[in-house]
N, C-alpha and C positions, 0 to 999 in steps of 0.2 A: 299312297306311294305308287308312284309308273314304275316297273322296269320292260328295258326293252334288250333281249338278250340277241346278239346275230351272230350267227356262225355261218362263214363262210361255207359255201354251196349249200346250207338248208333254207335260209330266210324262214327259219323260226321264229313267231309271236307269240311271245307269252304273255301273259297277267294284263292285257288291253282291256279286260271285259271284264276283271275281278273288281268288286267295289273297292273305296277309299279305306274302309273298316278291316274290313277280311286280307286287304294286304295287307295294312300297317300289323293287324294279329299274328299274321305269317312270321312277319322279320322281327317284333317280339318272340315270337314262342322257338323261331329255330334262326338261327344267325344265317346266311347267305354263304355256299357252301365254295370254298377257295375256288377261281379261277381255272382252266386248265389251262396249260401252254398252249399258245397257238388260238387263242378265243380273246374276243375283244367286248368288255360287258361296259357298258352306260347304267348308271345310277342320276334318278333323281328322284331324292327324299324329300318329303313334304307334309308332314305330319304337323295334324293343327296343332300345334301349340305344346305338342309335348318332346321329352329329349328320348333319344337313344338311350335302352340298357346300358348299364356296365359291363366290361370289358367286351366292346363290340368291336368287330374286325372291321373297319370302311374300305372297301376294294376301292381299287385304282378306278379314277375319272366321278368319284363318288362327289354330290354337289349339294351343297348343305344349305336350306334355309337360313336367308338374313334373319342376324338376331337370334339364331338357333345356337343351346348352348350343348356343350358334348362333356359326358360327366370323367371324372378321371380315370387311366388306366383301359381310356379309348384308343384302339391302335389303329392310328393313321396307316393312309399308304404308301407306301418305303418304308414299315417297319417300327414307324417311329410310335412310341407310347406317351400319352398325356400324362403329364406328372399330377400328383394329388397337391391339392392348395395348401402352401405354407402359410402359415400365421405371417404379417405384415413383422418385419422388423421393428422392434419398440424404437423410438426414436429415441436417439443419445440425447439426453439430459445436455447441459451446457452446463460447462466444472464453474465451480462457485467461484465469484471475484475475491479475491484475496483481500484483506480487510487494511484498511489504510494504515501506514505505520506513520505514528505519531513523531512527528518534528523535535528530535534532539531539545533541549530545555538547557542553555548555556549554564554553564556552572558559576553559580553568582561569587563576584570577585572577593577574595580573602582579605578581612580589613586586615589593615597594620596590624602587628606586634605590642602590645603595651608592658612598657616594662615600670618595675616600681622600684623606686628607692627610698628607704625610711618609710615607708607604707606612702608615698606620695605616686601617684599614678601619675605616667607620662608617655608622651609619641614622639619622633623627630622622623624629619627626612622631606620630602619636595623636591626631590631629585630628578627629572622630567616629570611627564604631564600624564603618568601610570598615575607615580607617587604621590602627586599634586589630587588627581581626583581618589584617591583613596585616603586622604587623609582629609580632604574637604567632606567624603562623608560621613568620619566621626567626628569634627571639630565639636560639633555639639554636646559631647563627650567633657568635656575640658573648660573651664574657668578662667586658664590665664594662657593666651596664645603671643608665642612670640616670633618676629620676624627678623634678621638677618640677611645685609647687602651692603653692597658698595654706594657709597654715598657721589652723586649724579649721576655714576650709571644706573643705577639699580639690578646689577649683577648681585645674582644669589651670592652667598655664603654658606659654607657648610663648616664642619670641625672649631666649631665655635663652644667654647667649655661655657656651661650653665652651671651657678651656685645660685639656690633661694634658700634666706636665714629667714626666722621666726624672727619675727622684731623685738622680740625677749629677748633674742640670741641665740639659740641652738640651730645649727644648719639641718636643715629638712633633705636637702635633694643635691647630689654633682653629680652632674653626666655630661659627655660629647656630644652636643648637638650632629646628624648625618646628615642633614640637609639644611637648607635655609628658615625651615618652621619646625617650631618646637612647641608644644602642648602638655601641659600640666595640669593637674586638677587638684585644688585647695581649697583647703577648708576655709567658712568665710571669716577675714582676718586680716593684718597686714604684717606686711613681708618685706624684704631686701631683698633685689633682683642684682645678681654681679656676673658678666657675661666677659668676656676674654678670647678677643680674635688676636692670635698670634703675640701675645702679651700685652696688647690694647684692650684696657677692663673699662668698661661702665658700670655704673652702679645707678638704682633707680630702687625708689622707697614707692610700693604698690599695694594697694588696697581691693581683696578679693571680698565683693559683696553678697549678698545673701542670694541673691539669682541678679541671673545674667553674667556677661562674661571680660577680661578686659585685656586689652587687646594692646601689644604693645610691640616699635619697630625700633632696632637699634643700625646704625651706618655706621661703617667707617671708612676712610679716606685709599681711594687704591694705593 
Protein backbone atom coordinates (compact mmCIF):
# COMPACT_ATOMS: atom_id res chain seq x y z
CA UNK A 1 0.00 0.00 0.00
CA UNK A 2 1.37 3.80 -1.10
CA UNK A 3 -0.19 6.64 0.68
CA UNK A 4 0.70 9.85 -0.11
CA UNK A 5 -0.61 12.50 2.45
CA UNK A 6 -0.14 16.70 1.38
CA UNK A 7 -1.02 19.30 3.34
CA UNK A 8 -0.92 22.41 2.09
CA UNK A 9 2.26 24.49 3.30
CA UNK A 10 4.07 21.30 4.77
CA UNK A 11 4.79 18.83 1.61
CA UNK A 12 4.67 16.09 4.08
CA UNK A 13 5.86 12.47 2.74
CA UNK A 14 4.96 9.84 4.52
CA UNK A 15 5.05 5.89 4.22
CA UNK A 16 7.45 6.20 0.57
CA UNK A 17 9.98 4.03 2.24
CA UNK A 18 7.80 1.69 4.40
CA UNK A 19 7.72 -1.78 2.69
CA UNK A 20 4.60 -3.47 0.82
CA UNK A 21 4.21 -5.83 4.13
CA UNK A 22 4.50 -3.46 7.26
CA UNK A 23 1.83 -1.06 5.37
CA UNK A 24 -0.60 -3.41 4.41
CA UNK A 25 -0.07 -4.66 8.53
CA UNK A 26 -0.61 -0.89 9.55
CA UNK A 27 -4.14 -0.43 7.74
CA UNK A 28 -5.14 -3.97 9.05
CA UNK A 29 -4.32 -3.47 12.58
CA UNK A 30 -5.66 0.37 12.76
CA UNK A 31 -8.13 1.71 10.18
CA UNK A 32 -6.92 5.08 8.58
CA UNK A 33 -7.82 7.81 10.99
CA UNK A 34 -10.88 10.45 9.53
CA UNK A 35 -9.74 13.20 7.29
CA UNK A 36 -9.57 16.63 8.88
CA UNK A 37 -11.32 19.64 7.07
CA UNK A 38 -9.29 21.44 5.03
CA UNK A 39 -6.68 18.37 4.10
CA UNK A 40 -6.72 16.54 0.82
CA UNK A 41 -5.61 12.64 1.23
CA UNK A 42 -4.99 10.20 -2.13
CA UNK A 43 -5.30 6.48 -1.44
CA UNK A 44 -3.94 3.77 -3.57
CA UNK A 45 -4.54 0.31 -2.21
CA UNK A 46 -2.97 -2.54 -3.59
CA UNK A 47 -2.68 -5.43 -1.59
CA UNK A 48 -1.73 -8.74 -3.31
CA UNK A 49 -4.49 -10.65 -3.43
CA UNK A 50 -6.30 -10.18 -0.43
CA UNK A 51 -9.55 -7.93 0.69
CA UNK A 52 -9.99 -5.24 3.24
CA UNK A 53 -11.26 -6.02 6.90
CA UNK A 54 -14.76 -5.74 7.88
CA UNK A 55 -16.42 -2.71 8.51
CA UNK A 56 -13.49 -0.51 6.96
CA UNK A 57 -14.01 3.19 6.39
CA UNK A 58 -12.57 4.03 2.54
CA UNK A 59 -11.77 7.82 2.71
CA UNK A 60 -12.57 9.96 -0.18
CA UNK A 61 -10.44 9.44 -3.74
CA UNK A 62 -9.81 5.86 -2.26
CA UNK A 63 -8.82 3.53 -5.55
CA UNK A 64 -9.49 -0.03 -5.44
CA UNK A 65 -7.69 -2.88 -7.15
CA UNK A 66 -9.37 -4.56 -10.41
CA UNK A 67 -11.03 -7.57 -9.49
CA UNK A 68 -10.68 -6.47 -5.71
CA UNK A 69 -13.71 -7.65 -3.71
CA UNK A 70 -14.86 -5.42 -0.53
CA UNK A 71 -16.55 -7.57 2.23
CA UNK A 72 -19.97 -6.28 3.51
CA UNK A 73 -20.87 -3.48 5.85
CA UNK A 74 -17.62 -1.59 3.98
CA UNK A 75 -18.41 2.20 4.17
CA UNK A 76 -17.84 3.75 0.98
CA UNK A 77 -17.25 7.37 0.59
CA UNK A 78 -20.36 9.69 1.02
CA UNK A 79 -21.38 7.54 3.64
CA UNK A 80 -22.79 4.96 1.80
CA UNK A 81 -22.49 1.18 3.51
CA UNK A 82 -22.33 -2.19 1.41
CA UNK A 83 -25.29 -4.27 2.07
CA UNK A 84 -24.60 -8.05 3.29
CA UNK A 85 -25.39 -10.62 0.33
CA UNK A 86 -28.97 -11.78 0.06
CA UNK A 87 -29.79 -15.31 -0.96
CA UNK A 88 -30.68 -15.25 -4.98
CA UNK A 89 -34.58 -15.09 -5.24
CA UNK A 90 -35.90 -18.84 -5.61
CA UNK A 91 -37.27 -18.67 -9.08
CA UNK A 92 -41.13 -18.93 -9.22
CA UNK A 93 -42.10 -22.16 -10.25
CA UNK A 94 -44.54 -21.94 -13.47
CA UNK A 95 -48.40 -22.68 -12.01
CA UNK A 96 -49.25 -26.19 -13.31
CA UNK A 97 -51.45 -26.45 -16.85
CA UNK A 98 -54.82 -27.15 -16.08
CA UNK A 99 -55.60 -30.54 -17.25
CA UNK A 100 -57.84 -30.78 -20.33
CA UNK A 101 -61.60 -31.06 -19.76
CA UNK A 102 -63.02 -33.75 -21.70
CA UNK A 103 -65.45 -33.04 -24.72
CA UNK A 104 -69.20 -33.23 -23.60
CA UNK A 105 -70.33 -37.08 -24.72
CA UNK A 106 -73.82 -36.20 -26.56
CA UNK A 107 -76.78 -37.85 -24.84
CA UNK A 108 -77.61 -40.80 -27.18
CA UNK A 109 -81.18 -40.41 -28.64
CA UNK A 110 -84.15 -41.82 -26.59
CA UNK A 111 -85.85 -44.74 -28.62
CA UNK A 112 -89.56 -44.55 -29.31
CA UNK A 113 -92.06 -45.40 -26.73
CA UNK A 114 -93.39 -49.07 -27.09
CA UNK A 115 -96.72 -49.56 -26.08
CA UNK A 116 -98.62 -53.08 -25.79
CA UNK A 117 -101.99 -54.11 -26.40
CA UNK A 118 -103.23 -57.79 -25.46
CA UNK A 119 -99.47 -58.42 -24.56
CA UNK A 120 -98.68 -57.66 -28.34
CA UNK A 121 -95.74 -55.07 -28.43
CA UNK A 122 -95.86 -52.23 -31.00
CA UNK A 123 -94.39 -48.55 -32.22
CA UNK A 124 -96.11 -46.05 -34.72
CA UNK A 125 -95.02 -42.69 -36.02
CA UNK A 126 -92.50 -41.46 -38.96
CA UNK A 127 -93.48 -38.16 -38.59
CA UNK A 128 -90.26 -36.26 -40.17
CA UNK A 129 -86.81 -37.47 -40.37
CA UNK A 130 -86.26 -37.37 -36.03
CA UNK A 131 -89.08 -39.95 -36.09
CA UNK A 132 -88.00 -41.79 -39.22
CA UNK A 133 -84.34 -42.45 -37.92
CA UNK A 134 -85.47 -43.35 -34.50
CA UNK A 135 -87.79 -45.85 -35.37
CA UNK A 136 -85.31 -47.24 -38.24
CA UNK A 137 -83.17 -47.99 -35.33
CA UNK A 138 -85.52 -50.43 -33.46
CA UNK A 139 -87.30 -51.94 -36.60
CA UNK A 140 -85.35 -54.89 -35.82
CA UNK A 141 -87.30 -55.03 -32.74
CA UNK A 142 -90.57 -56.05 -34.68
CA UNK A 143 -91.84 -58.88 -37.11
CA UNK A 144 -94.45 -57.41 -38.91
CA UNK A 145 -93.86 -53.69 -40.14
CA UNK A 146 -96.45 -51.68 -41.80
CA UNK A 147 -96.58 -48.71 -44.26
CA UNK A 148 -99.09 -46.12 -44.95
CA UNK A 149 -99.71 -43.46 -48.01
CA UNK A 150 -101.26 -42.00 -50.75
CA UNK A 151 -101.33 -44.11 -53.75
CA UNK A 152 -99.00 -42.27 -56.75
CA UNK A 153 -97.91 -39.68 -54.52
CA UNK A 154 -96.50 -41.50 -52.07
CA UNK A 155 -97.50 -39.00 -49.27
CA UNK A 156 -97.47 -40.41 -45.83
CA UNK A 157 -100.38 -41.25 -43.75
CA UNK A 158 -100.90 -41.05 -40.36
CA UNK A 159 -104.37 -41.72 -37.99
CA UNK A 160 -104.71 -44.77 -39.81
CA UNK A 161 -106.67 -47.37 -37.24
CA UNK A 162 -104.76 -50.91 -37.13
CA UNK A 163 -106.78 -54.33 -35.97
CA UNK A 164 -104.59 -57.71 -36.16
CA UNK A 165 -107.08 -61.06 -35.32
CA UNK A 166 -105.54 -64.38 -34.55
CA UNK A 167 -106.73 -66.39 -37.64
CA UNK A 168 -108.69 -68.60 -34.90
CA UNK A 169 -110.54 -65.32 -34.34
CA UNK A 170 -109.82 -63.40 -31.20
CA UNK A 171 -108.34 -59.80 -31.93
CA UNK A 172 -104.92 -59.45 -30.56
CA UNK A 173 -104.09 -55.55 -30.99
CA UNK A 174 -106.49 -51.94 -32.11
CA UNK A 175 -104.55 -49.01 -31.97
CA UNK A 176 -104.26 -45.41 -33.97
CA UNK A 177 -101.50 -45.54 -36.07
CA UNK A 178 -99.19 -41.59 -35.37
CA UNK A 179 -97.44 -41.65 -38.29
CA UNK A 180 -97.21 -43.52 -41.64
CA UNK A 181 -95.18 -46.76 -40.08
CA UNK A 182 -96.40 -48.94 -37.63
CA UNK A 183 -94.47 -51.97 -35.90
CA UNK A 184 -95.73 -54.99 -34.19
CA UNK A 185 -94.15 -57.94 -32.94
CA UNK A 186 -95.84 -61.43 -33.15
CA UNK A 187 -95.68 -64.44 -32.29
CA UNK A 188 -94.85 -66.78 -35.20
CA UNK A 189 -98.30 -67.62 -36.84
CA UNK A 190 -100.99 -66.23 -39.08
CA UNK A 191 -102.94 -63.30 -38.61
CA UNK A 192 -105.68 -60.88 -40.18
CA UNK A 193 -104.36 -57.57 -40.87
CA UNK A 194 -107.67 -54.78 -41.05
CA UNK A 195 -106.37 -51.12 -41.42
CA UNK A 196 -109.07 -48.18 -41.94
CA UNK A 197 -108.04 -44.62 -43.32
CA UNK A 198 -110.93 -42.56 -42.95
CA UNK A 199 -113.55 -45.54 -43.23
CA UNK A 200 -111.52 -47.09 -46.20
CA UNK A 201 -110.59 -50.65 -44.55
CA UNK A 202 -108.29 -53.31 -46.20
CA UNK A 203 -108.00 -56.41 -45.07
CA UNK A 204 -104.89 -58.69 -45.84
CA UNK A 205 -104.40 -62.50 -44.44
CA UNK A 206 -100.32 -62.46 -43.12
CA UNK A 207 -98.15 -65.12 -42.11
CA UNK A 208 -95.45 -64.13 -39.24
CA UNK A 209 -92.57 -66.82 -39.64
CA UNK A 210 -90.17 -68.12 -37.24
CA UNK A 211 -87.42 -65.41 -37.95
CA UNK A 212 -87.11 -62.83 -40.07
CA UNK A 213 -89.63 -60.18 -40.55
CA UNK A 214 -92.66 -59.16 -43.03
CA UNK A 215 -93.10 -56.35 -44.35
CA UNK A 216 -96.20 -54.91 -45.63
CA UNK A 217 -97.53 -51.29 -47.59
CA UNK A 218 -101.15 -50.42 -47.90
CA UNK A 219 -102.29 -47.05 -50.39
CA UNK A 220 -105.15 -45.36 -50.67
CA UNK A 221 -106.52 -42.99 -53.33
CA UNK A 222 -106.16 -39.15 -52.40
Amino acid sequence: MTRIDKTPGFGLLLALTLPMGVAQAQYESAPPAPVEQGLRTEWAIAPAGGQPPAAVQLPQGTVLQEGMLLPPGTVLPGGAILPAESAAPAQAQPAPMPAPVPAPVPAPTPAPATDVASGVPYISGGIGVSERTEMQEVKSRFNLRLLFAVAGSGSYLADVRVRIDDAAGPTLLEAVSQGPWFYASLAPGRYVLRVDNAGQVQTRDIAIPATGAVEQSFYWND
